[in-house]
Structure formats: structure tokens, C-alpha cells
C-alpha positions in Angstrom: 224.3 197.9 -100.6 221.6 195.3 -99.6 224.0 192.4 -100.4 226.3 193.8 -97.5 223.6 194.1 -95.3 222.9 190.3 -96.4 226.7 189.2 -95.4 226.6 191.0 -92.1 223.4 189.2 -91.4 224.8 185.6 -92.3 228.0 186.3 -90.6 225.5 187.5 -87.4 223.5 184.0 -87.6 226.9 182.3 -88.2 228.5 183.9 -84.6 225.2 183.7 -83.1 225.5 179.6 -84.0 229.1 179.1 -82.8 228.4 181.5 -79.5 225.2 178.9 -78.8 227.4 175.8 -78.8 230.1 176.7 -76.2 227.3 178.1 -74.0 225.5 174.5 -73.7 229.0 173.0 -73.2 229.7 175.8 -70.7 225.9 175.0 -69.3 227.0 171.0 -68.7 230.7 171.8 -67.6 228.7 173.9 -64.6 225.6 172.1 -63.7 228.6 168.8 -63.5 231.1 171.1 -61.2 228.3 172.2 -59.0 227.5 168.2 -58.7 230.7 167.1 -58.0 230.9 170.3 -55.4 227.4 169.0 -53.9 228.3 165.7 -53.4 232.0 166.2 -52.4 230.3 168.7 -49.3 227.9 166.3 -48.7 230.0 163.7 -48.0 232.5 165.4 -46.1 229.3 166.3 -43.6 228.3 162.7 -43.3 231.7 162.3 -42.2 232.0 164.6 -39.4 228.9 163.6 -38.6 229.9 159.9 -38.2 233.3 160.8 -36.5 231.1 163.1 -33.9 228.6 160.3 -33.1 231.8 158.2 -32.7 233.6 160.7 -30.2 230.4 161.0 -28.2 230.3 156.7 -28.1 233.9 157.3 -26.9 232.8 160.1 -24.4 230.2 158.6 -22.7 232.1 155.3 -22.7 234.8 156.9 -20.5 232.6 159.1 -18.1 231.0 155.1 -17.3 234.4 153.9 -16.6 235.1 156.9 -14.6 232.3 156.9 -12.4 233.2 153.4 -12.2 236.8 154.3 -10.6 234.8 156.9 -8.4 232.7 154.2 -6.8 236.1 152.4 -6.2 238.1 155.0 -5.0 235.0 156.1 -2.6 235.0 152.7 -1.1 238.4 152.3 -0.7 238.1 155.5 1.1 235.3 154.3 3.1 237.3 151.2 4.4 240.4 153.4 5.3 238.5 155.2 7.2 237.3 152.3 8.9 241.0 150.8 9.6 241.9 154.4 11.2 238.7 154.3 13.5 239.3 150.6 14.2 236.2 149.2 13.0 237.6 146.1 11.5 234.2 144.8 10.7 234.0 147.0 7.6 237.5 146.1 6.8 236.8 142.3 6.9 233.9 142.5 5.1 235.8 144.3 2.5 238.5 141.4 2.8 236.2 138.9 2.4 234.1 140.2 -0.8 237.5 140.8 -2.6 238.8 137.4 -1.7 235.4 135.9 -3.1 235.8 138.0 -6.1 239.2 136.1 -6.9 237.6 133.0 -6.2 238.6 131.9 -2.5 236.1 130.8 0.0 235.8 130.2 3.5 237.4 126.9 5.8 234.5 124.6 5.0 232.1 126.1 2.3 231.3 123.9 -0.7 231.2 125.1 -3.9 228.8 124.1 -6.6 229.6 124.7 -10.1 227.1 124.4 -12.8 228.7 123.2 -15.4 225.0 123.1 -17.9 226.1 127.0 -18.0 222.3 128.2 -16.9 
């Protein structure tokens, strides 16, 4: 009987050997999936990170233009106003800076252009 207790040992280191093997490649297949996982999240959060910093850019960039159109519409307001309370003073001077703003200028006004550009 011993020399079947001896096979059944052998055969036990022999399984014990081929059981250790898949185990490391089961060991590297993991620690590279979890990697690949890390990395793939990782990115994907430095993504929606950039496209949120983009869309608050984006945000902010039309809250300036619509406070800009406020101002606008407020003055526009301001100088209807003045046309209905016939205080054509405020209307003229309205006249005048958006006439100055497309480049006209008064009967008689010189202009002087600096053409160094400073």
C-alpha cells in the first residue's frame, strides 16, 4: 500500500503544479482588466470634466452677451420714452452718438486719424 499512497501524492504535487500556473495567468489577466477599467473611467471623467468647463465658458459667455442686449434694449427704451414725452434732447443725443458710431460727424468737425496706430 505505501506505493499508492506515493502516486496519490505525486499526482497531488502534479495538480497542485498545473492549478498554480493558470492562477498567476488568471492573477495578470485581472490586475490588466482592472487597468484597462481604471484608465478607461479615468478618462471618460477628464472628459466630462473638460466638456463642463467648456459649457460653463459657453454659459457665462452668453449671460455677457445678454446683459449686453439688456443695456440696449433699456436704452432704447429710455429714448422712446423720451420721443413720447417730447424731450427730443435725449432723442438727439441718441441720434448723434449712433451716427458717430457709424462714423459720420458734424457740418464742420475735422477729423484726425492717426495712422502710427498708437
Amino acid at each position: 500500500m505505501p506505493k499508492i499512497q506515493k502516486k496519490n501524492t505525486e499526482s497531488e504535487n502534479l495538480s497542485a503544479k498545473e492549478s498554480a500556473v493558470p492562477k498567476k495567468r488568471m492573477n495578470w489577466v485581472f490586475w490588466i482588466t482592472v487597468t484597462v477599467v481604471i484608465i478607461t473611467v479615468t478618462v471618460g471623467i477628464v472628459t466630462q470634466l473638460v466638456q463642463i468647463s467648456n459649457s460653463r465658458d459657453e454659459l457665462q459667455r452668453l449671460k455677457d452677451k445678454a446683459n449686453l442686449e439688456q443695456i440696449k434694449l433699456e436704452e432704447l427704451k429710455e429714448v422712446a420714452e423720451a420721443v413720447e414725452k417730447e424731450d427730443f434732447d435725449k432723442f438727439d443725443t441718441y441720434i448723434e452718438k449712433k451716427a458717430r458710431e457709424y462714423g459720420f460727424t458734424k457740418d464742420g468737425e475735422v477729423v484726425f486719424i492717426n495712422i502710427a496706430g498708437n
